[in-house]
C-alpha positions in Angstrom: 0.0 0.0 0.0 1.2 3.8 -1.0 2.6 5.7 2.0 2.0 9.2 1.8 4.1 11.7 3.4 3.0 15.5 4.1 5.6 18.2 5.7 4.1 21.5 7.0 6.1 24.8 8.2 4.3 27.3 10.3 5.9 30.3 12.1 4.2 32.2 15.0 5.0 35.2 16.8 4.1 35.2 20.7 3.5 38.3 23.2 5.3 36.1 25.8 9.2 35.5 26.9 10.4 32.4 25.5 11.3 30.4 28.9 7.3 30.4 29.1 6.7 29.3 25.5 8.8 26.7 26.3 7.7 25.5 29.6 4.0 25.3 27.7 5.6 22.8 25.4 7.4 20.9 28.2 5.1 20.7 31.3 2.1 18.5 31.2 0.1 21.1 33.5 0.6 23.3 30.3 0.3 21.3 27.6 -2.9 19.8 28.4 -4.7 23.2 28.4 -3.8 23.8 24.9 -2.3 20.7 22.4 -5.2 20.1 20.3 -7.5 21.3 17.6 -10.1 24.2 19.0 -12.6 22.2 20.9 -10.6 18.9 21.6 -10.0 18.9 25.7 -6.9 16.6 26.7 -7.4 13.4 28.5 -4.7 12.4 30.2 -0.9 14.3 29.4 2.8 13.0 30.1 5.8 15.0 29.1 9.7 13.9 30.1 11.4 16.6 28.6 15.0 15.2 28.2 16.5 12.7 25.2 14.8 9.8 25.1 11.7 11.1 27.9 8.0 10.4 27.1 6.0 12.9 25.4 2.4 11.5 25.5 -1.3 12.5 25.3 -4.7 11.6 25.0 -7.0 14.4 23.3 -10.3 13.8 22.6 -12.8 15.1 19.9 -16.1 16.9 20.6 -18.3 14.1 19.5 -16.4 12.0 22.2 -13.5 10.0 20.0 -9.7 9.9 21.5 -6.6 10.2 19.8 -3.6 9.1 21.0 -0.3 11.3 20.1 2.7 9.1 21.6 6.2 9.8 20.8 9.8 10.7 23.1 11.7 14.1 23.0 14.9 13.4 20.3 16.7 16.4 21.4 16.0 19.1 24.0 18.0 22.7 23.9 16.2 24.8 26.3 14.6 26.9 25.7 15.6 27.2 21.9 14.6 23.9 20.5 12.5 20.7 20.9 12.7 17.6 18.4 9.6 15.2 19.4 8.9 12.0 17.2 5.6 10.8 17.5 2.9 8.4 16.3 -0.3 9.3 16.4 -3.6 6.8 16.8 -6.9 7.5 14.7 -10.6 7.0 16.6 -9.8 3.1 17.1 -6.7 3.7 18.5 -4.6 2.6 15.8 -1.4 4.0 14.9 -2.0 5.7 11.5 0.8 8.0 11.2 4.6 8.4 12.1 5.9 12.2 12.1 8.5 14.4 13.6 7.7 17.9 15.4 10.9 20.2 15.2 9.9 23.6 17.5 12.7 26.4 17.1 11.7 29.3 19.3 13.8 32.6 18.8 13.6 35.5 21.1 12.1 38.8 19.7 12.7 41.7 22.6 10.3 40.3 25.5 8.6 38.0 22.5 8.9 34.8 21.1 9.0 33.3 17.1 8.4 29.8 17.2 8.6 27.9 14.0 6.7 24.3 13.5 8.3 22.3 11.2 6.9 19.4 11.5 6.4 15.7 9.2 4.1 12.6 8.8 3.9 10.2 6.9 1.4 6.8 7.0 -0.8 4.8 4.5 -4.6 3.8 4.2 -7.7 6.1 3.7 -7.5 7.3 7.4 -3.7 8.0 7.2 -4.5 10.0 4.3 -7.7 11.6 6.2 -5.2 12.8 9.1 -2.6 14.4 6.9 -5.6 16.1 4.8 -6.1 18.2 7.8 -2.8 18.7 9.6 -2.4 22.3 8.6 -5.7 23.3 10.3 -5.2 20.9 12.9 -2.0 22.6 13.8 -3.0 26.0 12.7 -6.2 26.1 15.3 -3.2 24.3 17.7 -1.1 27.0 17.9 -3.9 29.9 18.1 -4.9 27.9 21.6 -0.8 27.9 23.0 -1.7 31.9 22.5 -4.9 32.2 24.4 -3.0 29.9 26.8 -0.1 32.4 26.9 -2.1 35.2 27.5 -3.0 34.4 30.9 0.3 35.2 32.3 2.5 32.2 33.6 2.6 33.4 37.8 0.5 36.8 37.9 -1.9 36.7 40.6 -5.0 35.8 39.3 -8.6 34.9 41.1 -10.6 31.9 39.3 -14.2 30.6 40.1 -13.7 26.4 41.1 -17.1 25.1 40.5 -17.8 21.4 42.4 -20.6 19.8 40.4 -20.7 16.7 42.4 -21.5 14.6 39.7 -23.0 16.8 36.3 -19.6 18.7 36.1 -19.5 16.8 32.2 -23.0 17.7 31.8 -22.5 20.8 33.2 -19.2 21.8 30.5 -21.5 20.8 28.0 -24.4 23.1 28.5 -22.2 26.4 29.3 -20.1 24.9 25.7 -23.6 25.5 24.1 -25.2 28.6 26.7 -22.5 30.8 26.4 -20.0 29.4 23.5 -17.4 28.2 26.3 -14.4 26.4 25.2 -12.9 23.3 27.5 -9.4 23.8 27.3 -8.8 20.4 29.7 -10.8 17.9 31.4 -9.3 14.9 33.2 -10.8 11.9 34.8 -10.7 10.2 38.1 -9.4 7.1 36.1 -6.2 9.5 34.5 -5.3 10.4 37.4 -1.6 9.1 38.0 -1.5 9.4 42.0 -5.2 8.7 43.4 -6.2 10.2 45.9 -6.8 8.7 49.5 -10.2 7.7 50.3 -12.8 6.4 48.7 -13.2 7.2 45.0 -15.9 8.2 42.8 -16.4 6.5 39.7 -13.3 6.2 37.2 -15.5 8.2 34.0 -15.9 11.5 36.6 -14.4 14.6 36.2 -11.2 15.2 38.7 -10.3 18.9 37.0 -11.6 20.4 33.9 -10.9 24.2 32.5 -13.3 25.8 30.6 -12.3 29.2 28.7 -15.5 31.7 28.9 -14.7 34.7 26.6 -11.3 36.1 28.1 -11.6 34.1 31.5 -11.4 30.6 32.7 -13.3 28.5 35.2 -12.4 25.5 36.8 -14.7 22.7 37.9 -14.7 19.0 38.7 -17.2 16.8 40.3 -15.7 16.6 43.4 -16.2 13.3 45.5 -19.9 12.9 44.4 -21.5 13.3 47.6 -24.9 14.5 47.2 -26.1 17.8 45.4 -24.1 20.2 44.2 -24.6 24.1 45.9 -23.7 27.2 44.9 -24.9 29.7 47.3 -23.5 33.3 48.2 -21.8 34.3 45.0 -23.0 35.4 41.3 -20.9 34.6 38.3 -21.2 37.7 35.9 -20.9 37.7 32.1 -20.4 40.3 29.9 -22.3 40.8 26.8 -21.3 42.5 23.4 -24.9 43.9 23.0 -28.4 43.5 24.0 -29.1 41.3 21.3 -26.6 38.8 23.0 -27.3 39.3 26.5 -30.5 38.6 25.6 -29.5 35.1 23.8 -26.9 34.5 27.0 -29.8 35.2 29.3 -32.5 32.8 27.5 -30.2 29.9 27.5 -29.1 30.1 31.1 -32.7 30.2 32.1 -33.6 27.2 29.8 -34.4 24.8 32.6 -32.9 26.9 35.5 -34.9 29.8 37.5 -34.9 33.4 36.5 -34.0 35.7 39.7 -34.2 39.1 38.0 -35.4 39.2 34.0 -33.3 41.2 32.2 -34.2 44.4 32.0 -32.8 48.4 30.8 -31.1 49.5 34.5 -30.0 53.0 35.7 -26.3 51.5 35.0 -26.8 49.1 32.0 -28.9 48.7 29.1 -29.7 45.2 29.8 -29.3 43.8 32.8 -30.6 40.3 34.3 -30.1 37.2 37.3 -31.0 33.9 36.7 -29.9 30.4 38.8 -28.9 27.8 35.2 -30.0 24.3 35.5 -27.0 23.4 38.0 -28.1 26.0 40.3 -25.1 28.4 39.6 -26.3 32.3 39.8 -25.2 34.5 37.0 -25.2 38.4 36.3 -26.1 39.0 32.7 -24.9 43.1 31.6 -24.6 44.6 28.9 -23.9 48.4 27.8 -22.7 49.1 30.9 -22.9 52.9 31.3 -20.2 55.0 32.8 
């Protein structure tokens, strides 16, 4: 059978220092928020970054389907250069394709030029699916290590952790339709590599997920499963473009949750609303804030 081979170059110019660029190709934490297509969350995430060290991930499609990427680090310059051969699995977890990932990352002032060169090479119809759409599988990859740059590596930051105690994958779903959210990363109880003491919920729960909301990120999980989930003393507020989209924000929070406040033209906003979504989370709809 006819192997095909495809190479790709791509070059991208980051608002970041490149020790950080680096460390989001080198530390799993990192990696697993951002190594993907847009709307694939990662699984479960290894990196050994030093010759011969494990570079290994599990990312998974929006309709459900993993991939496997699976390969070691060749050579490791930091934090100029990364050479990673890989394999990489289709839906059925077969290997499909064989490649090699060179990253060169040049300082620019405080920035960072990283260049992709990257191969692969396989054979069959679903090798030759997979190399059909490397580019924009790389090319959405690498506009997710910049939304992952932008929140900056140790600056003091203040994130909502939302305990779902058991809907949290129901939960990332709905806001992933309500409010266009993105889940950056989502591991399982059963991925987790040091459990934790205690008795454990079941392996297909959520230990830690990220999901992106416009510029901001929340966290959630579904805890230990230990009854229902409540969310009392505190509002989550989203900010809308226009009235047009508050209004579309607003309608699909309330769909099967309780309105507290309907939105409304305030003293301070042109639209303005609270409702309690289906999970029982409050939010603060605004929009054309004024002043």
């Amino acid at each position: 059978m006819e192997k095909r081979q495809r190479t790709l170059t791509l070059t991208r110019v980051y608002d970041a220092p490149r020790e950080r660029v680096f460390a989001a190709w080198t530390e799993a934490r990192h990696l697993a928020r951002w190594f993907g297509p847009q709307h694939f969350t990662v699984h479960s995430c290894e990196a050994d970054p030093r010759p011969g060290g494990v570079f290994r991930l599990c990312m998974r499609s929006p309709d459900g389907k993993d991939y496997w990427v699976r390969g070691e680090y060749r050579e490791v310059v930091a934090p100029e250069l990364l050479v990673i051969a890989i394999t990489a699995d289709d839906e059925n977890g077969i290997a499909r394709l064989e490649g090699l990932m060179n990253v060169t990352l040049t300082a620019q002032g405080g920035k960072t030029k990283l260049t992709l060169d990257t191969s692969a090479s396989g054979s069959g119809a679903e090798a030759a699916r997979m190399l059909e759409g490397m580019q924009q599988g790389w090319t959405e990859t690498l506009g997710r290590l910049q939304s992952n740059l932008e929140t900056k590596g140790n600056a003091m930051q203040v994130q909502p952790y939302l305990n779902f105690n058991g809907r949290c994958e129901e939960a990332l779903e709905f806001y992933r339709k309500a409010l266009g959210a993105e889940v950056q990363m989502m591991m399982r109880f059963k991925d987790n590599p040091e459990p934790m003491p205690g008795a454990q919920p079941p392996g297909d729960k959520v230990l830690h997920a990220c999901l992106r909301i416009g510029d901001s990120s929340v966290m959630a999980s579904d805890g230990y499963c230990s009854g229902n989930a409540s969310f009392q003393g505190f509002s989550l507020s989203v900010t809308a473009r226009d009235d047009a989209e508050a209004k579309r924000f607003f309608g699909s929070l309330a769909d099967g949750g309780n309105v507290q406040q309907p939105l409304m033209k305030t003293f301070f906003a042109s639209s303005f609303g609270m409702v309690a979504d289906r999970f029982g989370v409050s939010w603060m709809v605004i929009a054309g804030q004024q002043g």
